[in-house]
Structure formats: C-alpha cells, structure tokens
N, C-alpha and C positions, 0 to 999 in steps of 0.2 A: 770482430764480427765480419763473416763473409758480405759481400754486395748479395741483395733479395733478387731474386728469379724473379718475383713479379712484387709491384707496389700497388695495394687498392689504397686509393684514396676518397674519403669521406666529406661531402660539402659539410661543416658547421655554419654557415653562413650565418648572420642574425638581423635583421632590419626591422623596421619597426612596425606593428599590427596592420593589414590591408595594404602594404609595400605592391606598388602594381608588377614590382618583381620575384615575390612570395621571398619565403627562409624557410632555407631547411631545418635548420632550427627549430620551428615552429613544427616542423616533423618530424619530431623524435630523432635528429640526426644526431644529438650528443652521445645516447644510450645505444643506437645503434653502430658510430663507433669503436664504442665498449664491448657490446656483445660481437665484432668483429677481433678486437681484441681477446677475445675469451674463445674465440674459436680459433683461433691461430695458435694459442698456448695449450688449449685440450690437444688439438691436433700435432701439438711439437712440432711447428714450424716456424719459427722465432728462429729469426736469418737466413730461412727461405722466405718468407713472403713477408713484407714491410705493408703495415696499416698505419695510414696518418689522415689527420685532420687537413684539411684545406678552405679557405676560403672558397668563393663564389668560380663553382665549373661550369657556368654559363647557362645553366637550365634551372632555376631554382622552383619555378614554376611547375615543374613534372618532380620535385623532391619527394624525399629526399635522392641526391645523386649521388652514385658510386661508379667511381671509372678505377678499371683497372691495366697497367702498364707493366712490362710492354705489347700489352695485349689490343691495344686502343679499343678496347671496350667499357660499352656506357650505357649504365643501368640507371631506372627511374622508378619513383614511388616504391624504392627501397623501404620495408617494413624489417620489424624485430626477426615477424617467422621466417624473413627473406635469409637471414643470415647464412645460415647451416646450408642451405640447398646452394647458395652460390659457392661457399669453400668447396663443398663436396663437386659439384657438378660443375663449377668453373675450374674454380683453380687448383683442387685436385683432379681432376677429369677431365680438363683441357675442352669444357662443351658448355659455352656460353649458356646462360638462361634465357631463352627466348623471350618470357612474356614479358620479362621486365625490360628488354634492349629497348633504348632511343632511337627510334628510327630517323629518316633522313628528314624525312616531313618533320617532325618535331622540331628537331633541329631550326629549320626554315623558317620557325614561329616568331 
C-alpha cells in the first residue's frame, strides 16, 4: 500500500461522565470514525487518505476532533452530517471547512 497524501485522524477519547475535560466519545466519535471510513471507500480513496482513531488531540472539550495531516488542520464539534462536506471540500478540494476550524483563541482555553 502506497504512503496516504493525507491522515485525518479521529479523537476516540473516553473518560468518565462530567470529566472537567469532556470525551469525544461521549460525541459520537466512534460512529463518526466509521462514517469517515465509509466515505473514503465510496470515494476509492483507500491509500490516498488514511483515517484512524486517536487518543486525546488536546481539545476534547470543542469534540468531537478531527485534525487532519499534513495539512495541520483542526476541526471541532465534528457531527455525522459533518462528514461528507469535509472529504468533499477538504480533502478532496483542498478548501478547509471554515465553521468547524479551531481557532487560535480555542486553543488558548
């Protein structure tokens, strides 16, 4: 299998109920995962773009998160509907999704 042009990766994170550092888990991050999985294989891009699970990407609080590399972009409050409009308009279109981006403030929190 070729190296992937780009890696989105998915926080699973899981902690336990009112965690003062929330889980993405607790946002649908397993399913959404999956449905990123399922849009990489409709799209036949399986060995262009790698989707995997990850532990805790430092913001679980704005989850679920999706960052994707090597593009050093980082999305928040990733939902199901989110999925299809990021393959299409990121990572096939090369044009981030604005509403969902982490800003620098966020970050800062």
């Amino acid at each position: 299998m070729p190296k992937p042009e780009k890696v989105v990766l998915i926080c699973n994170t899981v902690r336990p109920k009112g965690h003062p550092k929330g889980s993405c888990r607790e946002k649908d991050s397993a399913n959404i995962l999956l449905a990123f999985r399922e849009e990489r294989n409709e799209r036949e891009l399986k060995g262009k773009v790698s989707v995997a699970e990850s532990s805790c990407l430092g913001a679980c609080l704005l989850g679920t998160i999706v960052a994707v590399m090597p593009d050093d972009v980082w999305y928040k409050g990733v939902g199901i509907e989110d999925v299809a409009e990021i393959m299409e308009s990121h990572i096939l279109g090369g044009m981030p999704v604005e509403r969902l981006l982490i800003s620098d403030e966020e970050w800062d929190k």
